[in-house]
N, C-alpha and C positions, 0 to 999 in steps of 0.2 A: 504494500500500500504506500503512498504517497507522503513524503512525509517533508512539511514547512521549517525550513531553514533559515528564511530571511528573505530580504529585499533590497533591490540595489537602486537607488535614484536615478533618475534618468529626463536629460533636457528635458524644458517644460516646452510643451507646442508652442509653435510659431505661425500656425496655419490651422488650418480644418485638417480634421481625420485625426491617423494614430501611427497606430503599428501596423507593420506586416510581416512579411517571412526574415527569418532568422537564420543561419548556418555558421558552423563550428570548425576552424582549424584547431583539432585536438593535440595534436604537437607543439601546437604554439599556443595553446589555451585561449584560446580566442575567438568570442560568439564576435559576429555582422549582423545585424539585426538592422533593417528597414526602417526608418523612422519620417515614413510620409507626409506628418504633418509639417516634419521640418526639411525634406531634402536631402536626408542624408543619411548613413551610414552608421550608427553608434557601435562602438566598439566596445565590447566587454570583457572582462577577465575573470575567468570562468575557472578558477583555481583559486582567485583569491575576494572572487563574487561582487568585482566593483567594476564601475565605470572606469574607461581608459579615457573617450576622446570621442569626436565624431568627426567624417568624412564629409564634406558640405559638397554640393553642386550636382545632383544626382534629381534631377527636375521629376517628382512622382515617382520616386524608387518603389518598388513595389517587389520584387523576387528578388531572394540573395541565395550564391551557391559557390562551395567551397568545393575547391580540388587539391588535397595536400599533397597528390604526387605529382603533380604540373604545380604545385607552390601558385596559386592565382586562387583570386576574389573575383566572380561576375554578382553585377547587380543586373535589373531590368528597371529602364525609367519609361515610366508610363508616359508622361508629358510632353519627353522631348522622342519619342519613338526611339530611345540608344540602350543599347548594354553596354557597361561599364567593363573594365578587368584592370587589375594591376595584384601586384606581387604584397603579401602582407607584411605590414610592417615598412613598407615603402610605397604609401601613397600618392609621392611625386610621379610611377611611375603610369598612373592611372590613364588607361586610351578609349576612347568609347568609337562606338559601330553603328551606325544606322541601321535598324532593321525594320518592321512590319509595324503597324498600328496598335500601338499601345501593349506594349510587350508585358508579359508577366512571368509564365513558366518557364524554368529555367534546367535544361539536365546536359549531362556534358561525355562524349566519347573521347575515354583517353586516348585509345590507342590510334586514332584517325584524328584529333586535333579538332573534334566537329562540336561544337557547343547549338545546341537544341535553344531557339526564341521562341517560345509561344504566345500569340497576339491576342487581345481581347478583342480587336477590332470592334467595329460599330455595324449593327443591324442596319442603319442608313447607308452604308458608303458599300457599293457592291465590292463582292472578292476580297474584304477584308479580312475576314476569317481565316487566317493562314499559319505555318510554323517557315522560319527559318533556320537552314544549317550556316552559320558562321564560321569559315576557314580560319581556326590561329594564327598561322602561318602568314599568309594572306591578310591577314587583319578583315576581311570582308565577307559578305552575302555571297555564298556560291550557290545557294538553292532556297528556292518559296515554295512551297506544298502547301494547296487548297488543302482545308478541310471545311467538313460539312458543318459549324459553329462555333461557339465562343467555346474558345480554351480554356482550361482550370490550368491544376497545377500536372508536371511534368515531371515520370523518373528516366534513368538509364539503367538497363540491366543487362550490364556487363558480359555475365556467360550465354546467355544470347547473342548478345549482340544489339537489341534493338531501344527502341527507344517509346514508351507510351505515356500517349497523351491525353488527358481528362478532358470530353468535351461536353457541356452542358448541355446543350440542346439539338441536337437526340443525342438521349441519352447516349453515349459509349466511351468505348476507350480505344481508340488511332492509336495502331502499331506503324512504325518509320524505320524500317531500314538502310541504318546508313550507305550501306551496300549497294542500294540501290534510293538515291535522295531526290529520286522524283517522284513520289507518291506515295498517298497509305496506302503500307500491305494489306494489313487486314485490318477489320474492323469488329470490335467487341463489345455486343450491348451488354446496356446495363441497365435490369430492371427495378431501376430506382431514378425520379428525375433529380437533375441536374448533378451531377458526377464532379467532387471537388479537389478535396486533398487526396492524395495517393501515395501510398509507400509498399513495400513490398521485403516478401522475407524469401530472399535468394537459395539458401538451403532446400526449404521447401515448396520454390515457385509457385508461393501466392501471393496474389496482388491483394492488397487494402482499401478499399475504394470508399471515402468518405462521401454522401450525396445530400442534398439541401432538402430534402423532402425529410428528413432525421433517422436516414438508414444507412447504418455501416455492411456493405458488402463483402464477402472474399472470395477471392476467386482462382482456378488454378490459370497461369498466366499461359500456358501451352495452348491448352485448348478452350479458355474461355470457360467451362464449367462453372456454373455459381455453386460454392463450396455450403456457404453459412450467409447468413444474415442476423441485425439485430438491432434494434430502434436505437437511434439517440436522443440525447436529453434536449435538440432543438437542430437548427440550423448548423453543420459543422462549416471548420476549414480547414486549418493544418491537424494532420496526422502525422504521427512518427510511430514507427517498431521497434519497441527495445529487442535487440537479438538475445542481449546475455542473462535477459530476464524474463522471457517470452510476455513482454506488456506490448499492447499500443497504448497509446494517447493521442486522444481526441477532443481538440479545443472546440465547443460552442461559444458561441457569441453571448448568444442570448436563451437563458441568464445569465451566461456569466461562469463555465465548470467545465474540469477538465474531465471527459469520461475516461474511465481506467478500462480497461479490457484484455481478458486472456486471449492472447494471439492466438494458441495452439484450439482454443473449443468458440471463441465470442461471446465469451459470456460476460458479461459487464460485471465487474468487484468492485467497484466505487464509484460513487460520482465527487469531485473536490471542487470546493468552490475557491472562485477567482477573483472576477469584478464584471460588472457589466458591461460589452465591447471587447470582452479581452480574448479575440478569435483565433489568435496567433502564438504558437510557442516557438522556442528553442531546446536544441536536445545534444545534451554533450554525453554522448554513447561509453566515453573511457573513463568519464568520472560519476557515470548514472543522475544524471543531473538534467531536471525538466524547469525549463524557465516561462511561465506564461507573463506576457507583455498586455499592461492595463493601462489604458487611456486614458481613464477619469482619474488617475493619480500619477501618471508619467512614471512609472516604473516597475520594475522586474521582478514575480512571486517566484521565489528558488525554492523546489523541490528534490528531494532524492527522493531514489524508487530500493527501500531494501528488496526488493523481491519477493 
């Protein structure tokens, strides 16, 4: 179960909104965490559970994503249509990319250098609904693939290969192989509307499928099978998979709790409450450490997970 540690401060808004997605360089103790209202990047230290600093100029950052063996930070900024990247701890080195309308999901293929944009795009502006593959190398857009509606959030799995995508409406989940970065392979519904946070447990090739209707899905990722299902406590967003604990964690907004869940059966062991808006966590995997991010008080609820 969930157990309350503390709190960390964190700038007070400067705009409308709050938080968003968070990600961990565990080598370097170091959460990224999204900070919307104000444009930028906050930076945490996640060993000794305090504010470092923050990153400014990131117009509607909205997805962060850490790769500690390419040593790089991608943000997505919603505002100015760009992903962000620079090396951590060396923020001078920060370069951003154009890519598709209003980016958010973010997943990254090492072995090919291919960093996954997924666009929220607008229901008004036709063919906005898109992902792009961004070459590292290249610094730029080597491929746009339609999909059939607005994107969620985005993993990469690795021993596959491929890449899937959360799309709202219709419901499913867009399989992309880089192998081939001109179209979805496959397509996998999902009988729950609107398809959000996603995570997945590689050992066992299931996918985690958070959806806005208040049901957490699982699924085996091969063949699509729907494994289990099992209500949540409202509206999710981010999900994470503790592996070394067999937990998820699933932030609701509203009201305000983090659902606890046995990954191996779905069965819900706790509901822990947060604050209201607080949609968003961070999750440091090597120190068992869940951080939900709350808006109406600008800062950080640190949890351990003993198992």
């Amino acid at each position: 179960m969930l157990k309350p540690t503390g709190y960390i401060d964190l700038p007070g808004h400067l705009g409308e909104g709050g938080f968003d997605h968070a990600a961990v360089h565990s080598g370097l103790a170091r959460m990224y965490v999204a900070h919307t209202a104000n444009n930028s990047l906050d930076v945490i230290d996640t060993k000794g559970d305090r504010y470092l600093h923050s990153i400014p100029g990131l117009a509607g950052v909205a997805g962060v994503l850490v790769s500690e063996q390419s040593d790089l930070v991608f943000s997505s900024n919603r505002t100015e249509n760009s992903i962000a990247l620079f090396m951590p701890g060396s923020e001078s080195t920060l370069e951003k990319v154009t890519v598709g309308l209003r980016p958010n999901g973010l997943a990254f293929d090492e072995q090919r250098g291919l960093l996954l944009s997924a666009h929220v795009g607008d229901a008004d502006i036709p063919a906005s609904f898109t992902v792009a593959l961004v070459d590292l190398t290249s610094r730029q857009v080597v491929t746009s693939i339609p999909v059939p509606g607005r994107t969620r959030w985005v993993i990469f799995d690795p021993d596959a290969e491929l890449f899937y995508v959360n799309i709202s409406s219709p419901p499913q989940i867009a399989v992309i192989d880089p192998r081939t970065p001109d179209r979805v392979t496959r397509e996998i519904a999902i009988p729950a509307a609107g398809p959000h946070g996603l995570d997945m447990d590689l050992p066992t090739r299931r996918l985690f499928c958070a959806c806005d209707d208040g049901r957490l899905i699982c699924l085996n990722a091969d063949t699509g099978e729907i494994l289990a299902q099992s209500p949540l406590s409202g509206k999710p967003d981010v999900i994470f998979h503790n592996l070394s604990c067999g937990h998820l964690y699933v932030a609701v907004g509203d009201p305000g709790v983090i659902d606890l869940f046995d990954a191996r059966t779905l069965q819900l062991l706790e509901t822990v409450p947060t604050e209201k808006g607080a949609h968003t966590l961070g999750f440091d995997q090597d120190r068992n450490k869940i951080y939900a991010f709350c808006p109406l008080t600008h800062r950080a609820v640190v949890f351990s997970d003993p198992g």
